[in-house]
BANUMI-68777 format. One record per atom (N, C-alpha, C): residue number from 1; atom name; x negated, y negated, z. Coordinates in nm, 3 decimals. Each point is the difference from the previous one (the first is absolute). Example, Ala and Ser with C-alpha at 12.3 -4.5 7.8 and 13.67 -1.06 7.14 Angstrom:
! residues 2
+-----+----+---------+---------+---------+
|   i | at |       u |       v |       w |
+-----+----+---------+---------+---------+
|   1 |  N |  -1.319 |   0.569 |   0.780 |
|   1 | CA |   0.089 |  -0.119 |   0.000 |
|   1 |  C |  -0.090 |  -0.120 |   0.000 |
|   2 |  N |   0.035 |  -0.105 |  -0.072 |
|   2 | CA |  -0.082 |  -0.119 |   0.006 |
|   2 |  C |   0.077 |  -0.109 |   0.073 |
+-----+----+---------+---------+---------+
! end
This chain:
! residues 139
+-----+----+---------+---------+---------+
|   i | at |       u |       v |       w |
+-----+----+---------+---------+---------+
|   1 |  N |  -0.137 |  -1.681 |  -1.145 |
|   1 | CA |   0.048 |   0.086 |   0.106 |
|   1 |  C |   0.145 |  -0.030 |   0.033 |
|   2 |  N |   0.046 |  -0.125 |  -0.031 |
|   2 | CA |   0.161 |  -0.031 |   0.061 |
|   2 |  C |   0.071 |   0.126 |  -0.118 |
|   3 |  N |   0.005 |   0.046 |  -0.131 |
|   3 | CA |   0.066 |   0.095 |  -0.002 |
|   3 |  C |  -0.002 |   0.144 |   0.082 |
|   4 |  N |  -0.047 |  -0.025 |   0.122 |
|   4 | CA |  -0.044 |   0.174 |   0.079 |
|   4 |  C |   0.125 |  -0.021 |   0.071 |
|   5 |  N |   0.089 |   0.061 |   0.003 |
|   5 | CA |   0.075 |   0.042 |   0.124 |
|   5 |  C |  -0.012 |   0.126 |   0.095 |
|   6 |  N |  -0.004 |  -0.044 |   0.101 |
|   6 | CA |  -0.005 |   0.129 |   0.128 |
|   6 |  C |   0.175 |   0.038 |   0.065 |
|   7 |  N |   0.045 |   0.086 |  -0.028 |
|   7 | CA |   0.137 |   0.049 |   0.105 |
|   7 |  C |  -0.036 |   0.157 |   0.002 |
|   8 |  N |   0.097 |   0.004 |   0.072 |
|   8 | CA |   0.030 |   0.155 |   0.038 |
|   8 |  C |   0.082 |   0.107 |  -0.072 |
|   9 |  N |  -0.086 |   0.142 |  -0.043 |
|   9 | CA |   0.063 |   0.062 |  -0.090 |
|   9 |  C |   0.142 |   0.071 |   0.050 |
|  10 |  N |   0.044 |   0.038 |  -0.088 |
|  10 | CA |   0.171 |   0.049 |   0.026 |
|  10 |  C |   0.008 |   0.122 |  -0.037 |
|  11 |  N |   0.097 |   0.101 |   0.034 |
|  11 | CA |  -0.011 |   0.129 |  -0.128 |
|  11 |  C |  -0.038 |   0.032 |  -0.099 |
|  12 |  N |   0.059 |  -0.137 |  -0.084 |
|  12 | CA |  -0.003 |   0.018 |  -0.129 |
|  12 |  C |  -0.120 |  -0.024 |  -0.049 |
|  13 |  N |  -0.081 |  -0.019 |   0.065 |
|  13 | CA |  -0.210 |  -0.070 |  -0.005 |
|  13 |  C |  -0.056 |   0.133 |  -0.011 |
|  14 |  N |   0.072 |   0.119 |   0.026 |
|  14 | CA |  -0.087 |   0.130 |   0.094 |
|  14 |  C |  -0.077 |   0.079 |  -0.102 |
|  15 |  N |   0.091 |   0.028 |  -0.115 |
|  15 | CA |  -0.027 |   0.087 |  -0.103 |
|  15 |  C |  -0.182 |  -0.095 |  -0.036 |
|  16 |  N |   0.006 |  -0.143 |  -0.034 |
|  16 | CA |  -0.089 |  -0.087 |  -0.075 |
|  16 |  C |  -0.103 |  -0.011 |   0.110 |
|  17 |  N |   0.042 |   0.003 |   0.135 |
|  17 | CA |  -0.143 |  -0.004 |   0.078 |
|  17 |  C |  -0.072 |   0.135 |  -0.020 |
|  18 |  N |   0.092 |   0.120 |   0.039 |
|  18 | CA |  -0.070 |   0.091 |  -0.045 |
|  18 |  C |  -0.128 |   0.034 |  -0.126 |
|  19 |  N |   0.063 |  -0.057 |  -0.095 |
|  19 | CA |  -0.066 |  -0.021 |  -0.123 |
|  19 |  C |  -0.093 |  -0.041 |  -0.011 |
|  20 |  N |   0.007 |  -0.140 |   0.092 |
|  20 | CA |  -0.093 |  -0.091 |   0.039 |
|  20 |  C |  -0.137 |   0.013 |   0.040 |
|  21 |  N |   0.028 |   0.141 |   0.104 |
|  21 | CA |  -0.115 |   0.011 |   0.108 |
|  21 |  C |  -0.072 |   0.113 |  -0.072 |
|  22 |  N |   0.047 |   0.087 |  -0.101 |
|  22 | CA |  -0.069 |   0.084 |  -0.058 |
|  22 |  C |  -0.082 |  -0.153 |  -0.126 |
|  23 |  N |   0.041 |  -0.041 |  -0.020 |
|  23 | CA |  -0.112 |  -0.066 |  -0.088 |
|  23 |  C |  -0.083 |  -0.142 |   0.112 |
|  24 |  N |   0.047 |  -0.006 |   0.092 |
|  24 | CA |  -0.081 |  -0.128 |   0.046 |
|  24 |  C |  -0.038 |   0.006 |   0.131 |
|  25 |  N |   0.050 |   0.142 |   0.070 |
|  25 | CA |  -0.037 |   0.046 |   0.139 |
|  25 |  C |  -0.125 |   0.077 |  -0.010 |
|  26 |  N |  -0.081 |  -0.008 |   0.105 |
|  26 | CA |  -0.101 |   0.135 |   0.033 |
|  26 |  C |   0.035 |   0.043 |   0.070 |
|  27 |  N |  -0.047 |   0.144 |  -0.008 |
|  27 | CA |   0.092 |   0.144 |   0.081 |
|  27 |  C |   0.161 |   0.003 |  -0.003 |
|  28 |  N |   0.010 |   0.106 |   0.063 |
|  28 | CA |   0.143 |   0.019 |   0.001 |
|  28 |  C |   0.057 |   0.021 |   0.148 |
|  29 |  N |   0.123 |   0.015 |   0.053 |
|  29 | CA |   0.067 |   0.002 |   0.115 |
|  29 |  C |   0.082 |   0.136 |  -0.017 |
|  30 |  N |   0.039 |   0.051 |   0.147 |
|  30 | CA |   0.105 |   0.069 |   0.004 |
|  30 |  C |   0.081 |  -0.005 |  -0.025 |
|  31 |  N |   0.053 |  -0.156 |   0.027 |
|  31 | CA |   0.127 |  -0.056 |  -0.064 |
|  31 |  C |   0.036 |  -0.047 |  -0.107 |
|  32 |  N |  -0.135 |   0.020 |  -0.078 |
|  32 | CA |  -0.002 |  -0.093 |  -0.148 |
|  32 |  C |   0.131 |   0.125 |  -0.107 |
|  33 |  N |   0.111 |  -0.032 |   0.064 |
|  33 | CA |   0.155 |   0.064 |  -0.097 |
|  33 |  C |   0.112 |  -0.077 |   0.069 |
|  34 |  N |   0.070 |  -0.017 |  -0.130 |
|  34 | CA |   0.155 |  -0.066 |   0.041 |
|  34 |  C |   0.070 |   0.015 |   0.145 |
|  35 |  N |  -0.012 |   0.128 |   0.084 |
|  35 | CA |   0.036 |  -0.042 |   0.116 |
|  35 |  C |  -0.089 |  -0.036 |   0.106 |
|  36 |  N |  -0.079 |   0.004 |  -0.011 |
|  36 | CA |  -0.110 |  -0.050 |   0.057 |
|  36 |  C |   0.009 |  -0.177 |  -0.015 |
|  37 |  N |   0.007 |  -0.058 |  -0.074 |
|  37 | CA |   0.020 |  -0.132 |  -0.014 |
|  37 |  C |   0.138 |  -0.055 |   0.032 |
|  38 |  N |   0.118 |   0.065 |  -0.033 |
|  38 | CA |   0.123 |  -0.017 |   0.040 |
|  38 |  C |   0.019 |  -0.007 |   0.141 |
|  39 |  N |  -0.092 |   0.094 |   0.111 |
|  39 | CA |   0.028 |  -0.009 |   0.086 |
|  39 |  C |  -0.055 |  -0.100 |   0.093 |
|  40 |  N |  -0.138 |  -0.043 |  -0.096 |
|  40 | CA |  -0.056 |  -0.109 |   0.032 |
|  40 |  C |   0.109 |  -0.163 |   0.011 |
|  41 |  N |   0.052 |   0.009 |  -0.105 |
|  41 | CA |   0.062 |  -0.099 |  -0.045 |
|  41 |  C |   0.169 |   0.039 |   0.087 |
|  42 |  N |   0.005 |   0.086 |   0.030 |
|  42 | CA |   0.091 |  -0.032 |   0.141 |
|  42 |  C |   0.002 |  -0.007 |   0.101 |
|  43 |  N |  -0.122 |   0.050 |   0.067 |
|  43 | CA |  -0.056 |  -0.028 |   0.131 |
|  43 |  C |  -0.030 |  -0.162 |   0.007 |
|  44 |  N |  -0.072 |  -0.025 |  -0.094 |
|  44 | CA |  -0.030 |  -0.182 |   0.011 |
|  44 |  C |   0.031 |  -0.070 |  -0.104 |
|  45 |  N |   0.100 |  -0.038 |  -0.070 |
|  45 | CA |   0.033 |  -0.018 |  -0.141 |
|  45 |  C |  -0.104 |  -0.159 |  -0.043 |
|  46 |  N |  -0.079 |  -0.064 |   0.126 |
|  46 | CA |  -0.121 |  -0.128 |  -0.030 |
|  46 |  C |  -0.101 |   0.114 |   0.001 |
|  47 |  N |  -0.014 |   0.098 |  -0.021 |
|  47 | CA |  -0.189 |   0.026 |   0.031 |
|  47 |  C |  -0.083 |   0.032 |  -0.105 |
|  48 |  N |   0.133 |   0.033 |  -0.164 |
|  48 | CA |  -0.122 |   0.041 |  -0.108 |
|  48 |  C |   0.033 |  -0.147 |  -0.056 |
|  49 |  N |  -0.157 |  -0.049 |  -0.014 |
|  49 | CA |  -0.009 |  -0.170 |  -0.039 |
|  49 |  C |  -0.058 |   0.064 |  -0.183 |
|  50 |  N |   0.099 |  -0.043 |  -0.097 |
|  50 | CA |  -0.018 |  -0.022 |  -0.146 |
|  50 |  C |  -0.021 |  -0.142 |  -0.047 |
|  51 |  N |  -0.113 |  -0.021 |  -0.112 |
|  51 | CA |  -0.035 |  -0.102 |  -0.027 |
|  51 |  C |   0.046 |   0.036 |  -0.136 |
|  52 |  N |   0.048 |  -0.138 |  -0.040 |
|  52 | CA |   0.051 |   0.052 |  -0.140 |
|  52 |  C |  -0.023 |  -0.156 |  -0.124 |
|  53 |  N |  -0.039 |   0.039 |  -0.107 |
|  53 | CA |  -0.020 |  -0.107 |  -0.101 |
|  53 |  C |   0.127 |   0.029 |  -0.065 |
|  54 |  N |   0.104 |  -0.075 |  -0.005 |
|  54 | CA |   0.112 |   0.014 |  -0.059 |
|  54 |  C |   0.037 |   0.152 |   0.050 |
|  55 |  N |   0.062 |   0.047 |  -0.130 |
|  55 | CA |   0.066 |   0.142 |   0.059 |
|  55 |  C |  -0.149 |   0.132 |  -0.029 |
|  56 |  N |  -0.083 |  -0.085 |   0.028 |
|  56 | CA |  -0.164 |   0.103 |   0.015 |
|  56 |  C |  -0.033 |   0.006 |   0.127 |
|  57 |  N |  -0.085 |   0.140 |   0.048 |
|  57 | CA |  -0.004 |   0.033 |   0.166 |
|  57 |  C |  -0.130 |  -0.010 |  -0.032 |
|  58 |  N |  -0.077 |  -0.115 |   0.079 |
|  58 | CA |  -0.136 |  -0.038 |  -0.014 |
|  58 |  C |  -0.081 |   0.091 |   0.120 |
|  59 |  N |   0.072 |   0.005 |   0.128 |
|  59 | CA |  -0.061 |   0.035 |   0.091 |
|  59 |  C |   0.118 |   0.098 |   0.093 |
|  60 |  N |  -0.055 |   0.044 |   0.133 |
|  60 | CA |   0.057 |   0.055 |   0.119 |
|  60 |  C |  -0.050 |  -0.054 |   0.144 |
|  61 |  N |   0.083 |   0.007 |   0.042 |
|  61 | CA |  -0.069 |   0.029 |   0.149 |
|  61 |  C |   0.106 |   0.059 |   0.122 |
|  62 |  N |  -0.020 |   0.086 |   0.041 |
|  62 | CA |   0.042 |   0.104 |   0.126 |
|  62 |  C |  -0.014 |  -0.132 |   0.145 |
|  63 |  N |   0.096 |  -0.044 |   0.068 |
|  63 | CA |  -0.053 |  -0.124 |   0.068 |
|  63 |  C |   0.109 |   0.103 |   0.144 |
|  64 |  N |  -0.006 |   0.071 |   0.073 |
|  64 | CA |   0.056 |   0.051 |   0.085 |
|  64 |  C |  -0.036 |  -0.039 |   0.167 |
|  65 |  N |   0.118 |  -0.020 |   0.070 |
|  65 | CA |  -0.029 |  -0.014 |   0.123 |
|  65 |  C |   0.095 |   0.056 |   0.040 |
|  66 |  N |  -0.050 |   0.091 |   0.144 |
|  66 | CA |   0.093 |   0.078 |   0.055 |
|  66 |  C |  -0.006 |  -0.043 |   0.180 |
|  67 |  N |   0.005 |  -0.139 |  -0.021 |
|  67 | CA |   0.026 |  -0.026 |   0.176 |
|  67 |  C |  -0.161 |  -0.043 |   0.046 |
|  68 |  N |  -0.102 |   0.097 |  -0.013 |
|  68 | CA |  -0.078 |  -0.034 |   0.036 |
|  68 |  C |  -0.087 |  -0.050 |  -0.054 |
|  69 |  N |  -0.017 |   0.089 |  -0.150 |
|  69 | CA |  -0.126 |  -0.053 |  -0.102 |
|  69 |  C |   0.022 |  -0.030 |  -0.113 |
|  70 |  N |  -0.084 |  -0.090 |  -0.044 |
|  70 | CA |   0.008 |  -0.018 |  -0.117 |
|  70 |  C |  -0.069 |   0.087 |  -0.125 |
|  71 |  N |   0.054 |   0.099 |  -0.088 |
|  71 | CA |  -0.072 |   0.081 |  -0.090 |
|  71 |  C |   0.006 |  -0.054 |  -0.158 |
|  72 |  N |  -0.075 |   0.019 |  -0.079 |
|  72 | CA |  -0.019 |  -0.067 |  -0.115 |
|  72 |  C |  -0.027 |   0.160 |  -0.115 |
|  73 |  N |   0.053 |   0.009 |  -0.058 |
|  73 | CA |   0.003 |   0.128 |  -0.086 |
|  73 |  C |   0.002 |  -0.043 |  -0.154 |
|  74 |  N |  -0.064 |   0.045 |  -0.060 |
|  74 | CA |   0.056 |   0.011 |  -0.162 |
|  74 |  C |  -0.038 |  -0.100 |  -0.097 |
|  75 |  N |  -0.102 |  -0.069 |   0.022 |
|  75 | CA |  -0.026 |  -0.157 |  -0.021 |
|  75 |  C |  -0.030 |   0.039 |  -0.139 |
|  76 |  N |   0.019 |  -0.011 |  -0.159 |
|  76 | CA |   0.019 |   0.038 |  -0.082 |
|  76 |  C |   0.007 |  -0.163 |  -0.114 |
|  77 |  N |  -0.125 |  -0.034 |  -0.048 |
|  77 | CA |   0.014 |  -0.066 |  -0.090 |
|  77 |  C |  -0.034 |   0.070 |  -0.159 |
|  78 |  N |   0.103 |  -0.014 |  -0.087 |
|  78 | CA |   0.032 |   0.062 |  -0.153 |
|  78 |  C |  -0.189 |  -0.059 |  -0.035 |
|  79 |  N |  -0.064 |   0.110 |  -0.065 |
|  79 | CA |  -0.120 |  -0.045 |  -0.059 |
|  79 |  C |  -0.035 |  -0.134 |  -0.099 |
|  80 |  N |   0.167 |  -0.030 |  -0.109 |
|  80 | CA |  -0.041 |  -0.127 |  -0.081 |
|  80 |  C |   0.060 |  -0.094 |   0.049 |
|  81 |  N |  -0.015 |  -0.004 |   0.185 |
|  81 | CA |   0.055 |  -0.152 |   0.039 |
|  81 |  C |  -0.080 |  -0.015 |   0.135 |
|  82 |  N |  -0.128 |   0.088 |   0.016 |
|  82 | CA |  -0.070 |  -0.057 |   0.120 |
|  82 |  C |  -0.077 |  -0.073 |  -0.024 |
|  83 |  N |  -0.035 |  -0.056 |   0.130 |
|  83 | CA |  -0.121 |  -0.115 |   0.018 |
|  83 |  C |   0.044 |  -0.167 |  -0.016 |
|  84 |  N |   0.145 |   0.005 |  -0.014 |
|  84 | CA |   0.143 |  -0.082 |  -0.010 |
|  84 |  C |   0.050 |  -0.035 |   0.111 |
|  85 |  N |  -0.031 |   0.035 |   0.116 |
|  85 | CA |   0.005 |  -0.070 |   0.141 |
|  85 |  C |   0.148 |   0.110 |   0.028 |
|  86 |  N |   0.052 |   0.091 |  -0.082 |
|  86 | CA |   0.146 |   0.065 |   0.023 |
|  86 |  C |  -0.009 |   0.098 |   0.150 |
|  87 |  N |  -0.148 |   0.068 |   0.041 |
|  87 | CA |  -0.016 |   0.100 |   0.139 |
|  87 |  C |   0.009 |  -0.131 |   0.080 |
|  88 |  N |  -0.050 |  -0.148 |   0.050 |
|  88 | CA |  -0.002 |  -0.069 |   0.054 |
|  88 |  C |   0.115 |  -0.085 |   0.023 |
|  89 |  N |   0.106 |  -0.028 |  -0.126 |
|  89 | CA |   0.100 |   0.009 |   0.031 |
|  89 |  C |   0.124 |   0.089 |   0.072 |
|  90 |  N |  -0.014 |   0.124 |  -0.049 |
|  90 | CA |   0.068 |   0.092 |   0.163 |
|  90 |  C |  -0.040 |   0.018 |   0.081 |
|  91 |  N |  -0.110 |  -0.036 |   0.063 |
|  91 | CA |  -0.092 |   0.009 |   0.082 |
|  91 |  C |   0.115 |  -0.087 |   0.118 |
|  92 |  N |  -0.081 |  -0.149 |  -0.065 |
|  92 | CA |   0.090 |  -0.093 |   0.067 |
|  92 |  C |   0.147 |   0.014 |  -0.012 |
|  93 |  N |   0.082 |   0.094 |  -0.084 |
|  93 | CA |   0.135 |  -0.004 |   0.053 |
|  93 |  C |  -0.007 |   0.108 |   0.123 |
|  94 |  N |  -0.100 |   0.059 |   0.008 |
|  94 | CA |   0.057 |   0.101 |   0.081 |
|  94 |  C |  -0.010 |  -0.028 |   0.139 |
|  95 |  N |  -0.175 |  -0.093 |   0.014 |
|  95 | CA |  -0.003 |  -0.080 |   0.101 |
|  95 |  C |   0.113 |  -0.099 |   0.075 |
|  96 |  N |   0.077 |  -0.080 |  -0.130 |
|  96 | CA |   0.125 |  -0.060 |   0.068 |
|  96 |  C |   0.128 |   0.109 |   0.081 |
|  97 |  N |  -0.040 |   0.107 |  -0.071 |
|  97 | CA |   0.115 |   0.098 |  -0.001 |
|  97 |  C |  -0.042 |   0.018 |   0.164 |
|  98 |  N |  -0.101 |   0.041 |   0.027 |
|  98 | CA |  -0.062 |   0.096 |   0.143 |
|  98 |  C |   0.023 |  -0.163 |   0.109 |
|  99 |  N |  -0.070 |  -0.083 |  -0.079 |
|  99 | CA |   0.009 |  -0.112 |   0.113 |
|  99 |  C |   0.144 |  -0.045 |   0.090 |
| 100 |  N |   0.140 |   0.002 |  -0.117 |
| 100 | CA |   0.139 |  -0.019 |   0.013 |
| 100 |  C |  -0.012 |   0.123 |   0.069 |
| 101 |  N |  -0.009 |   0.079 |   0.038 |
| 101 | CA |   0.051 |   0.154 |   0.074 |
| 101 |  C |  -0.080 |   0.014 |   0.132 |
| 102 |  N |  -0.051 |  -0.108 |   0.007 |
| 102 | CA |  -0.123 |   0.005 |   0.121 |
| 102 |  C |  -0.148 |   0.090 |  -0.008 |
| 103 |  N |  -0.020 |   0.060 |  -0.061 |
| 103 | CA |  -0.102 |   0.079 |  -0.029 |
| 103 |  C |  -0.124 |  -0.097 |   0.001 |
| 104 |  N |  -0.086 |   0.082 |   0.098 |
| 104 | CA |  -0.144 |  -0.071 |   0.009 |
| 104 |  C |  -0.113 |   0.070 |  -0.029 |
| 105 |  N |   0.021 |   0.102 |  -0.102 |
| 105 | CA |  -0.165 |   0.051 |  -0.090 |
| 105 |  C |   0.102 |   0.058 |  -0.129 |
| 106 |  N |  -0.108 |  -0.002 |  -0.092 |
| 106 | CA |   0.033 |   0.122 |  -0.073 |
| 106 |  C |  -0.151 |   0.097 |  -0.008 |
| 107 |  N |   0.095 |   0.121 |  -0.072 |
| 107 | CA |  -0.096 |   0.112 |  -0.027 |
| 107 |  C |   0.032 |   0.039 |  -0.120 |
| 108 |  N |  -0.090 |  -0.002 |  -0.102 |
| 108 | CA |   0.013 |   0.024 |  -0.122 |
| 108 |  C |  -0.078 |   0.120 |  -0.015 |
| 109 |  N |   0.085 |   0.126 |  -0.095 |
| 109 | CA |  -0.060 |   0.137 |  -0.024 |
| 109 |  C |  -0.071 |  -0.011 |  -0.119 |
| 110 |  N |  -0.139 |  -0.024 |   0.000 |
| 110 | CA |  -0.105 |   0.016 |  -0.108 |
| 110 |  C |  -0.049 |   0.084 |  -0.044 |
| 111 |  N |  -0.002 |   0.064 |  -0.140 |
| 111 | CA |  -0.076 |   0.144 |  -0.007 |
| 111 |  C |  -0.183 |  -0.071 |  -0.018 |
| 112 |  N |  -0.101 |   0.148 |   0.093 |
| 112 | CA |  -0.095 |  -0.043 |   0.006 |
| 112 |  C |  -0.065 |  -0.039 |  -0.198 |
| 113 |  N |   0.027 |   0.120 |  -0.065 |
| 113 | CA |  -0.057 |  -0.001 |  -0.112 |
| 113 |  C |   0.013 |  -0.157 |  -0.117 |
| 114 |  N |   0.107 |  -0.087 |   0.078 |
| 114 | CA |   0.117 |  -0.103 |  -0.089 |
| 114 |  C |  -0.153 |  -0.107 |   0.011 |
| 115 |  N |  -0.120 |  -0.039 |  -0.058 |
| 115 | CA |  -0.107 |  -0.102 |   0.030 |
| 115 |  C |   0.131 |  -0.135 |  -0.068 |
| 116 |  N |   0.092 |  -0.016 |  -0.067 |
| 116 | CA |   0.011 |  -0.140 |  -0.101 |
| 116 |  C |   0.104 |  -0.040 |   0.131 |
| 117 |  N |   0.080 |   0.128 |   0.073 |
| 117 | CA |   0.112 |  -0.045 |   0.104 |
| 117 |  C |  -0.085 |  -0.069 |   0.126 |
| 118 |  N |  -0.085 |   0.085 |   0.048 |
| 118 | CA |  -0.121 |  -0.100 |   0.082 |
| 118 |  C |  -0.007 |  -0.087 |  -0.003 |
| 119 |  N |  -0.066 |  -0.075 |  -0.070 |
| 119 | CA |  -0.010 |  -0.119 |  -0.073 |
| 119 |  C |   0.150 |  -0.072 |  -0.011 |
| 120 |  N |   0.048 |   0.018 |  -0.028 |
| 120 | CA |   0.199 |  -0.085 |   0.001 |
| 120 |  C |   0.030 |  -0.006 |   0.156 |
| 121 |  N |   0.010 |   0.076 |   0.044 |
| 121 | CA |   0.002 |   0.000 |   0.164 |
| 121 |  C |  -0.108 |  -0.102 |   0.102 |
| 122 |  N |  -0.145 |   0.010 |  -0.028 |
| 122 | CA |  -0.070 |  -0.076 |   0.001 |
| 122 |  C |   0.021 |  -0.150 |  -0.021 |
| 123 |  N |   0.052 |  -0.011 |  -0.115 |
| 123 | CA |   0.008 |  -0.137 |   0.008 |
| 123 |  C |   0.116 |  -0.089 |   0.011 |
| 124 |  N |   0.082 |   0.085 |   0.075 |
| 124 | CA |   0.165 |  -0.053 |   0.053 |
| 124 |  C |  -0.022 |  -0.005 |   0.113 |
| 125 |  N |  -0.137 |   0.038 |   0.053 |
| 125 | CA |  -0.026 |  -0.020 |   0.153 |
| 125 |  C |  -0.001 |   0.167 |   0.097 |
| 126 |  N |   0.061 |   0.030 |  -0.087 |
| 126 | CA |  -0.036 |   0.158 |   0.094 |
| 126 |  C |  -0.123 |   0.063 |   0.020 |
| 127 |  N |  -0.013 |   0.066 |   0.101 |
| 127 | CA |  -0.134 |   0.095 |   0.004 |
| 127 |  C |   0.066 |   0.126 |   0.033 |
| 128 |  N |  -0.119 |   0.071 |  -0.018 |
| 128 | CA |  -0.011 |   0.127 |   0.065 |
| 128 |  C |  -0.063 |   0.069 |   0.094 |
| 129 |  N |   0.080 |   0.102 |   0.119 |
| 129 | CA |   0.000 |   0.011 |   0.114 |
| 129 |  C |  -0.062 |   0.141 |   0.006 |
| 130 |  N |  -0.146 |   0.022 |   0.004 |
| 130 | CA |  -0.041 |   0.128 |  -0.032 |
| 130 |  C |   0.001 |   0.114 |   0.149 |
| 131 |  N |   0.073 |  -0.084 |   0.105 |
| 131 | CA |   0.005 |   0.097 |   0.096 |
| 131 |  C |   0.151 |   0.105 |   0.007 |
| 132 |  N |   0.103 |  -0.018 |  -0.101 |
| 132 | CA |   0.101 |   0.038 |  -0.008 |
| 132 |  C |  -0.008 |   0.095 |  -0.119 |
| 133 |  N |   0.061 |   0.102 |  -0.013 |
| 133 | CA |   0.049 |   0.055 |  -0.089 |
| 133 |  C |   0.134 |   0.066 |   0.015 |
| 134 |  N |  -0.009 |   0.021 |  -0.135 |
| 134 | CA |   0.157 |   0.051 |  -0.010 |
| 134 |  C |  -0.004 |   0.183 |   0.015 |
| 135 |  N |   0.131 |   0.031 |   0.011 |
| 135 | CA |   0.028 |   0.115 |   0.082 |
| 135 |  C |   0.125 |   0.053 |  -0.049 |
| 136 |  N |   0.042 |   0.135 |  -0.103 |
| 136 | CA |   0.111 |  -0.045 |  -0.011 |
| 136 |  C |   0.045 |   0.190 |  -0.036 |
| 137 |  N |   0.101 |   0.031 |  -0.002 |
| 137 | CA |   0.107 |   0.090 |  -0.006 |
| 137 |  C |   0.112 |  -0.001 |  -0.091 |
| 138 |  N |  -0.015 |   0.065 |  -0.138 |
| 138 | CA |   0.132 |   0.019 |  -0.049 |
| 138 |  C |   0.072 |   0.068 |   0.064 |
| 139 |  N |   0.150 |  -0.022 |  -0.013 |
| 139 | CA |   0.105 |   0.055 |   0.044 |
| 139 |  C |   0.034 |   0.100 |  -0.116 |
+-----+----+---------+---------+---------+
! end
């Protein structure tokens, strides 16, 4: 595991995450296009957490806080590198990330159908909060 590095993606990451999430994401986003991530990556240039084996993008994670909450988006481990501790490693960066910013929960967006993401979430300590749902409006 000491070859895993975790930092934060840059522009030049955008085109390859994209890429990324069509082969190692489930579902898709509104924002899943170049400005959609760009704008991500200038609103908070710490919040898209890339895990990388050398110059390989093993993983993602969406680690956003906006003052009040902590949101977790995009958690994305590449199929021939899970079960490698790499979702548990951004996990915990993101946790350091929310903890340094003061943030005291997170909320991670799970799709119901995802059973293997369950389970990864599950055992980083999260649960799930079946009195909430989500609610939402494209623009």
């Amino acid at each position: 595991m000491s070859d895993l590095h975790i930092r934060s993606a840059t522009f030049s990451d955008i085109d390859t995450v994209l890429r990324f999430w069509r082969d190692a994401a489930e579902g898709t986003s509104i924002s899943d296009d170049h400005d959609g991530v760009a704008r991500l990556i200038t609103r908070d240039p710490d919040a898209l957490l890339l895990a990388t084996r050398g110059d390989l993008l093993t993983g993602t994670l969406i680690a956003g806080f906006d003052g009040w909450r902590c949101s977790a988006y995009r958690l994305a481990v590449h199929p021939d590198h899970r079960r490698r501790g790499i979702a548990t490693a951004l996990l915990e960066a993101a946790e350091q990330r929310f903890a340094a910013l003061g943030g005291r929960r997170i909320d991670a967006m799970v799709l119901e159908a995802n059973e293997q993401a369950h389970h990864t979430w599950a055992a980083t300590g999260y649960h799930r909060e079946d009195h909430w749902r989500r609610w939402a409006k494209p623009l």
